[in-house]
C-alpha positions as CSV (number, residue, x, y, z in Angstrom):
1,X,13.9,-65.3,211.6
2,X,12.3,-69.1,211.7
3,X,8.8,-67.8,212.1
4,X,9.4,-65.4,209.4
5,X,10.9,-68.5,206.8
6,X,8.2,-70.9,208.0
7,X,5.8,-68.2,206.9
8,X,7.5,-67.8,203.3
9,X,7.9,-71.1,203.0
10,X,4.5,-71.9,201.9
11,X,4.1,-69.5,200.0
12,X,7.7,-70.1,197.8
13,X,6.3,-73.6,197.5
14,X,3.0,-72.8,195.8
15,X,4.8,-70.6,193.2
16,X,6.9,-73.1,192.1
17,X,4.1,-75.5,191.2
18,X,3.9,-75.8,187.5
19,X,0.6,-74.1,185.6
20,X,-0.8,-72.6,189.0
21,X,-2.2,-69.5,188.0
22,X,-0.7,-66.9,190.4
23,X,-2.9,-63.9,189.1
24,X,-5.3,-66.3,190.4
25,X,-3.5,-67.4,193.9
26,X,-3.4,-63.4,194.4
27,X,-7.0,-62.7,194.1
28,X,-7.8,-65.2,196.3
29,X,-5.3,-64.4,198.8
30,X,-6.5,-61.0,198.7
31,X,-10.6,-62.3,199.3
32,X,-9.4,-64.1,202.4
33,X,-7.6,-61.2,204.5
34,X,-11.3,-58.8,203.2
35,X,-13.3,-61.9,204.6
36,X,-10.9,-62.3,208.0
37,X,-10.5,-58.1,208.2
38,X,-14.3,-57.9,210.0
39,X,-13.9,-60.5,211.9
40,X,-10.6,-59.5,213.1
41,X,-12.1,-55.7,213.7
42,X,-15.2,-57.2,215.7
43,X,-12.6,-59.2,218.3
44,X,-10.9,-55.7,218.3
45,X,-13.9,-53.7,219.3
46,X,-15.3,-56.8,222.0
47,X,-11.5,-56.5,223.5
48,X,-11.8,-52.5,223.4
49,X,-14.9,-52.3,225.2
50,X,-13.9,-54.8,228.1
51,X,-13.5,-52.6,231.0
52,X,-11.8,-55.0,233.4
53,X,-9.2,-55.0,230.3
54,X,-9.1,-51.3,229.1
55,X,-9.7,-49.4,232.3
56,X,-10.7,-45.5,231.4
57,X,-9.7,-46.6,228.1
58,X,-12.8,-48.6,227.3
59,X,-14.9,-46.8,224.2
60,X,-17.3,-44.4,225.1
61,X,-21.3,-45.3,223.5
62,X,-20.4,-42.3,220.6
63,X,-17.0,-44.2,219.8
64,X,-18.8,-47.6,219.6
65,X,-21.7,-46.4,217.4
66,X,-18.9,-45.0,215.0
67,X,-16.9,-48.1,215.1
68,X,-19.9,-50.8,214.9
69,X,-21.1,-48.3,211.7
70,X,-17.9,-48.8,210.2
71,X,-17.8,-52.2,210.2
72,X,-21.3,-53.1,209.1
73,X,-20.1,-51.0,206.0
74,X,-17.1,-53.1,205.7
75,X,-19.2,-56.3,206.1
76,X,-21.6,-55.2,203.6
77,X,-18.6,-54.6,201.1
78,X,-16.9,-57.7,201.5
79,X,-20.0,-59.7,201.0
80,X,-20.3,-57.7,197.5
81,X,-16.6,-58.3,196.8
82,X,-16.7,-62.0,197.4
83,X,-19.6,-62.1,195.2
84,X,-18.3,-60.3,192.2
85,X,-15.1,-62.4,192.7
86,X,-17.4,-65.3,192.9
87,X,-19.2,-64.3,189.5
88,X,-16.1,-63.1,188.0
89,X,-14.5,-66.9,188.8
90,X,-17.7,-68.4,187.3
């Protein structure tokens, strides 16, 4: 239960502060786990495809074309939503 209060702790803090615009503070929030989520998914799929560390489980080349495709999209639409958030901040 530490972990989980040191996590909320932060968090609890910033909300308190006087005119911080949490509307705000959520957006942004929200732009930084779609700009970590491809990053994350490409250490997924390196790890996946290790075959000292997956054994037989390692992706085959039709799993890996699907999974590479899907996160190209997924780049591609974060970069558009970090510039709309970017225009819509400006």
């Amino acid at each position: 239960y530490g972990v989980i209060g040191a996590l909320i702790l932060p968090a609890v803090l910033v909300v308190l502060l006087p005119n911080v615009p949490l509307i705000a503070m959520m957006i942004l929030a929200q732009v930084i786990n779609g700009m970590m989520l491809p990053v994350i998914l490409l250490a997924i799929l390196y790890l996946i495809n290790k075959e000292k560390l997956m054994g037989q489980y390692v992706n085959s080349r039709f799993y890996n074309i699907i999974c590479y495709s899907a996160v190209t999209v997924l780049i591609f639409v974060t970069l558009t939503m970090v510039g709309f958030t970017l225009l819509e901040i400006v």
